[in-house]
C-alpha positions in Angstrom: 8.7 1.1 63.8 8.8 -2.2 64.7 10.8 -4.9 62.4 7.4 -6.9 61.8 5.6 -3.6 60.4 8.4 -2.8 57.7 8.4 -6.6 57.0 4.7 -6.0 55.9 5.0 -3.0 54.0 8.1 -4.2 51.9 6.1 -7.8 51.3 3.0 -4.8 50.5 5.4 -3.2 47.8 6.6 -5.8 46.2 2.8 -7.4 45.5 2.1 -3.8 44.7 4.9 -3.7 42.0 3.8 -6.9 40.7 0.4 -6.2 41.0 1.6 -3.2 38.3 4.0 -5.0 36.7 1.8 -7.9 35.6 -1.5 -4.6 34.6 1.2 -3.6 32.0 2.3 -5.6 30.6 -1.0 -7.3 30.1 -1.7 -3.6 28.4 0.9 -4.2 26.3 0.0 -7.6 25.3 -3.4 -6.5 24.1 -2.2 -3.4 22.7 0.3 -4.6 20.5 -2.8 -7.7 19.3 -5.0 -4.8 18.0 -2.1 -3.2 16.7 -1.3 -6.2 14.4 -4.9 -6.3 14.2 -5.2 -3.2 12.1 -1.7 -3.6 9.7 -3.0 -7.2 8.9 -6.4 -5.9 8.0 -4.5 -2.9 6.0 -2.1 -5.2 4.3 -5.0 -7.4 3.4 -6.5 -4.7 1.6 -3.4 -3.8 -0.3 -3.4 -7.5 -1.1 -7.1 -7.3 -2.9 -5.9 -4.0 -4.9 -2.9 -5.6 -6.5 -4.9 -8.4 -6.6 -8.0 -6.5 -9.0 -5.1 -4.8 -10.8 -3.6 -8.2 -11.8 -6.7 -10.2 -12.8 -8.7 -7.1 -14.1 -6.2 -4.0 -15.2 -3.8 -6.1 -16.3 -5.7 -7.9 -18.9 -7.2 -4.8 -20.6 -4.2 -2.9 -20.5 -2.3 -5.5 -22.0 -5.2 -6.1 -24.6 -4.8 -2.1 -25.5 -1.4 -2.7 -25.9 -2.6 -4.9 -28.3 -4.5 -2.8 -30.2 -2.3 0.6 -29.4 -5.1 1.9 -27.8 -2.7 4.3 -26.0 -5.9 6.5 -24.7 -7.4 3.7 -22.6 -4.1 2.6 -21.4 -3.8 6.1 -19.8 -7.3 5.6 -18.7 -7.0 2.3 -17.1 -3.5 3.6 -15.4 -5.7 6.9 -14.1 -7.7 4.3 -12.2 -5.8 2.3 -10.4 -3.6 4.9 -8.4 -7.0 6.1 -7.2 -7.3 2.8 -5.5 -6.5 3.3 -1.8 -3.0 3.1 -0.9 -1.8 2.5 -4.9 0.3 5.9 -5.7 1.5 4.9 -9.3 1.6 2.8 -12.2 3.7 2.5 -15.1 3.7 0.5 -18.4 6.6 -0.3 -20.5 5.9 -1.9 -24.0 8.1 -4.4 -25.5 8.0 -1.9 -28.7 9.1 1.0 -26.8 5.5 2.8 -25.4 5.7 3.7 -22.1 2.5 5.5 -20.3 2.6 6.4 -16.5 -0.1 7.6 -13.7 0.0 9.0 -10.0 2.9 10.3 -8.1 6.5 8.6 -7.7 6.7 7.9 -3.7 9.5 8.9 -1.9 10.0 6.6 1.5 8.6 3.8 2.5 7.3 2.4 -1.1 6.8 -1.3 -2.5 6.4 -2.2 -6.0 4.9 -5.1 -7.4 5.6 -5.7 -11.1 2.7 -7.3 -13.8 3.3 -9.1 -16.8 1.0 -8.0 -19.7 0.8 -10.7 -21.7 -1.8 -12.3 -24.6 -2.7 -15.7 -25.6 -1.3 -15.8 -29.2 -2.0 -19.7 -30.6 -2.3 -21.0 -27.1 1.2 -19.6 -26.2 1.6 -16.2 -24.0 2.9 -13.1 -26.2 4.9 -11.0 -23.5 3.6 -7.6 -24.6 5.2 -5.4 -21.6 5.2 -5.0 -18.2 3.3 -2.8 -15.9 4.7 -1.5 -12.3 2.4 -0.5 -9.4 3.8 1.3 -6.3 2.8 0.8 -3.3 2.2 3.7 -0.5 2.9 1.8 3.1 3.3 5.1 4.8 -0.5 5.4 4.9 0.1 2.8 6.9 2.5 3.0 9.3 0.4 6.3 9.8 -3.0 4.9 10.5 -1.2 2.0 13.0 0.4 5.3 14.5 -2.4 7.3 15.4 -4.0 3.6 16.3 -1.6 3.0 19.1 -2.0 6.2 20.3 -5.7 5.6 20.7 -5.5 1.9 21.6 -2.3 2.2 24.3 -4.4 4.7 26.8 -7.4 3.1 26.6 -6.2 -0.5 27.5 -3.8 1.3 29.9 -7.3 2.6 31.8 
């Protein structure tokens, strides 16, 4: 083999090894976009369930804490952990009631804290607090199975 035909195959393997080099990582590019893709859309709507709980549960749970309507506190509680992604929710009165819903999460939880509060004279009455937990291994599940799906394809 002559020195000008290995010449041409190692200059043929090294724009081959490019040529691969430069597919994935392009495939990874793209991959890992849709990938952030999917956990921004996700987060977002984990962001607009806290964000009903806090200008709608909030208000009427803290208006039957009010009243000591302990009943629709439980009922109000009952519905958000059967929002998607919200696992449980707790309230703590200032005078010592305390009503909970859903599962305590083990793992890979976040909890986001509400005041419950009344307009009393034009001042805010604290009345309590009420927790929410949040389930993000849902999450890190769906972007899973995602990437196993997304990787091959765009690999293709």
């Amino acid at each position: 083999m002559s020195e000008e035909s290995r010449s041409k195959r190692r200059i043929a393997a090294y724009f081959g090894l490019l040529v691969l080099s430069a597919s994935l990582a392009a495939t990874l590019v793209v991959s890992a976009a849709l990938i952030l893709l999917e956990y921004r859309h996700e987060a977002g709507q984990i962001e607009e369930h806290l964000a009903i709980v806090r200008d709608s549960h909030a208000p009427a749970i803290a208006n039957a804490l009010k009243f000591g309507d302990q009943d629709s506190i439980q009922i109000l509680l009952e519905g958000i952990v059967r929002l998607p992604h919200l696992r449980s929710a707790r309230v703590r009165g200032t005078n010592g009631f305390t009503a909970t819903a859903g599962d305590p999460i083990a793992g890979q939880a976040a909890v986001r804290t509400f005041p419950l509060k009344i307009s009393r004279d034009g001042r805010d009455a604290a009345l309590g607090e009420m927790t929410v937990a949040v389930d993000h291994g849902e999450i890190y599940a769906r972007i899973q199975e995602t990437a196993w799906i997304v990787v091959p394809i765009n690999a293709a």
